[in-house]
N, C-alpha and C positions, 0 to 999 in steps of 0.2 A: 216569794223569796227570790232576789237574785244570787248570784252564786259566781264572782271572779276568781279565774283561776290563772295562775302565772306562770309561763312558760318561757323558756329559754331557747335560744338559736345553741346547739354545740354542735362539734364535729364529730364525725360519726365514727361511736365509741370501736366499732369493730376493724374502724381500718388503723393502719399503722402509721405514728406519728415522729416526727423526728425535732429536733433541738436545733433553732437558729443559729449559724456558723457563731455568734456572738456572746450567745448563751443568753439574748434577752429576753428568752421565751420559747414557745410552743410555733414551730410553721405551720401555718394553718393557710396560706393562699392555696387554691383551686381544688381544698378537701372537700367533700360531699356533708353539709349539714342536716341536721335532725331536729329534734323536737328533744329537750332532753326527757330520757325515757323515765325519770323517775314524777316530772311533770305531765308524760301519758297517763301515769297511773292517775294522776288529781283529776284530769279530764275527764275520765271515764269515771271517777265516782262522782263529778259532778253530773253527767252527763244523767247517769242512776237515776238520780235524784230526781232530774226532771222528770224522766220516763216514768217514774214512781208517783207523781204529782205533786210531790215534795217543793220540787222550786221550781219557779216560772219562767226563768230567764238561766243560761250560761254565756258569761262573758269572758274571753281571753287578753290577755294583754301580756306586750312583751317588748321589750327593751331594747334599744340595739340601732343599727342599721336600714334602710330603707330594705333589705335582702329578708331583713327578718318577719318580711309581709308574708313569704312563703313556708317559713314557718308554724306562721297563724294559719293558713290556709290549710296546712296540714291538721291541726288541732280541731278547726270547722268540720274539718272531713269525720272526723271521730264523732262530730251530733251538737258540737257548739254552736250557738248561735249567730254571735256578731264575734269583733276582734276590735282591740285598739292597740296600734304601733304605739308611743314611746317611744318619738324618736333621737337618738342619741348619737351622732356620725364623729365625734371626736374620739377621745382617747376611753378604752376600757372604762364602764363604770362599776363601780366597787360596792362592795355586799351593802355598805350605811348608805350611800347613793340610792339603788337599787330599792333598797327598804323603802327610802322615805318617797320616790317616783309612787312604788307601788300603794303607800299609804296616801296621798293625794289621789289618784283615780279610785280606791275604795272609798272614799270620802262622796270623791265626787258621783260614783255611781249610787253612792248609796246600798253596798253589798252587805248583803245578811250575812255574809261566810265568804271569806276568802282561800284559797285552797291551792297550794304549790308540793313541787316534789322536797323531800327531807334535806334534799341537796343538790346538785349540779355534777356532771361526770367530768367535766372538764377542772375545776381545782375541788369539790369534794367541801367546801366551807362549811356549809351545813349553816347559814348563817341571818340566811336573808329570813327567813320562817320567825326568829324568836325577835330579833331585830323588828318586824314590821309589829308583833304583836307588842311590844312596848313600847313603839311609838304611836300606835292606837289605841295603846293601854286596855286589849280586848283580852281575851282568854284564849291561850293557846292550848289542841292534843299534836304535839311531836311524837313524829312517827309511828305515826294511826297504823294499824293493823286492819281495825274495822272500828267501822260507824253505821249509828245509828239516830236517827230525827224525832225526835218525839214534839209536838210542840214547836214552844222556842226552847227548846232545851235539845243539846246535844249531845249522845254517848256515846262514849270513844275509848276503843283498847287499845294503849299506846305502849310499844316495846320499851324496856328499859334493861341493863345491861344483866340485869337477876330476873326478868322475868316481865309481867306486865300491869299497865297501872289500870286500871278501871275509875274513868273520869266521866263528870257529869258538867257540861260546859254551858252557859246561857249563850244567847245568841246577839249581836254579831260574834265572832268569833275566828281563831286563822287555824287550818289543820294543817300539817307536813305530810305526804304521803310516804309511808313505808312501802317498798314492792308488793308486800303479800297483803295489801289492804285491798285491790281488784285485777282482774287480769285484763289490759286493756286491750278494746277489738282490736280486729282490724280495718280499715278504710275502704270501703266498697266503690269501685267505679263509677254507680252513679253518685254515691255522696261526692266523693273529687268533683266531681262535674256540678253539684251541687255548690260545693264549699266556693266556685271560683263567682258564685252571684250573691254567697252573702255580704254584709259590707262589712268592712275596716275603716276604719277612722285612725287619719293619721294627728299626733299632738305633741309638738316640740316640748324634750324636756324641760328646755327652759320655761314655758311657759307654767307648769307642775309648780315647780322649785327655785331659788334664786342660786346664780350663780356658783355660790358659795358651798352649797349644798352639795355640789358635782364636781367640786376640783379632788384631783386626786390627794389620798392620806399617804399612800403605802408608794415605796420605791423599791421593784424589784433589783433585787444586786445582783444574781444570777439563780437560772436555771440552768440544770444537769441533769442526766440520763442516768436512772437507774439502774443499778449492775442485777438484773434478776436470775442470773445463775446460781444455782445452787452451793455451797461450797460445805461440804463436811466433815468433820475431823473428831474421829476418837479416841476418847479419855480414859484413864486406865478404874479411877473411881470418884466419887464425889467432891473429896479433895481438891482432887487436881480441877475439876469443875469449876468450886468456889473460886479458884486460884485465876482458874484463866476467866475466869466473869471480872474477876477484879481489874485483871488486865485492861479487859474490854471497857471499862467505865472507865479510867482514867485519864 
């Protein structure tokens, strides 16, 4: 069984980010990037899986820029096999984009299971996950908690906002990882040293998709910085509650 998982170049969630004088967006020149961590968690239960004899092969792929080589290399380090760039040097590509790149390399590897984070830290879509499963038309567990292989059959506890679903999936199939599905390692010295002789295989997205497929849908009008200060004000009872919620919707 091989086993593609998809990972993302972001900027790293813990430093501090600022808004272009223009408001086009996010500055991101000479931030330190990561792995986004919700695509650690996919790696390492793929990673499980082989350990387990489960599946034969993990493959990473990921989208982006020639930069996002060191990305994969980081993902290698965690117990992955090989990697494939995606490579994409123009303008941002978009969740439906993203989808259908990652749906032509499953195709073409031939993956029994494909497996990415719930979401991305940087815009939060949640999007590419349900998106690639109906263009492969496979079975998706969104926001797996835990799995388990039986067979070609897959079981999967997936959060839902009352509680959790208990799902029985056939295989191929795409899982979203939740955080609390595995605790992913961490990268040992000599894996790094390891990761930098597995190979990578680089493949123009166009070559995936036509043209068409990668022009941009959406046009940001602007981005704005969030006011997260607190602000609190007490009300004398319910009433006047109701009254000032009214307010606030209109």
């Amino acid at each position: 069984m091989k086993l593609l998982v998809a990972v993302k170049r972001v900027v790293d969630p813990n430093l501090r980010i600022s808004i272009r004088p223009d408001g086009s967006g996010v500055e991101t020149a000479g931030l330190k990037t990561v792995v986004n961590p919700f695509d650690e968690v996919a790696i390492e239960q793929a990673v499980r899986l082989k350990e387990a004899g489960i599946a034969s092969e993990v493959v990473l792929v990921s989208i982006g820029p020639a930069a996002a080589k060191d990305t994969l290399r980081a993902g290698l380090a965690l117990g992955a096999d090989r990697g494939v760039l995606v490579q994409s040097d123009g303008a941002e590509v978009e969740c439906l984009a993203v989808a259908k790149l990652l749906a032509a390399v499953a195709r073409r590897e031939n993956a029994a299971m494909v497996l990415l984070g719930k979401q991305s830290v940087d815009n939060d879509a949640a999007q590419c996950g349900p998106m690639l499963a109906g263009l492969l038309e496979w079975p998706q567990a969104s926001l797996a908690a835990r799995l388990r292989v039986e067979g070609e059959k897959l079981m999967a506890t997936c959060d839902t906002e009352d509680g959790t679903d208990e799902l029985e999936l056939g295989l191929p199939c795409i899982v979203t990882a939740e955080l609390r599905l595995v605790e992913p390692r961490y990268a040992t010295l000599p894996n790094v040293m390891a990761a930098r002789r597995k190979p990578i295989e680089t493949v123009a997205a166009s070559s995936l998709v036509d043209a068409a497929a990668l022009a941009p849908r959406l046009r940001t009008l602007k981005v704005e910085a969030v006011d997260t200060r607190r602000h609190v004000e007490m009300l004398r009872d319910a009433g006047e509650l109701a009254e000032r919620l009214q307010e606030l919707m209109a």
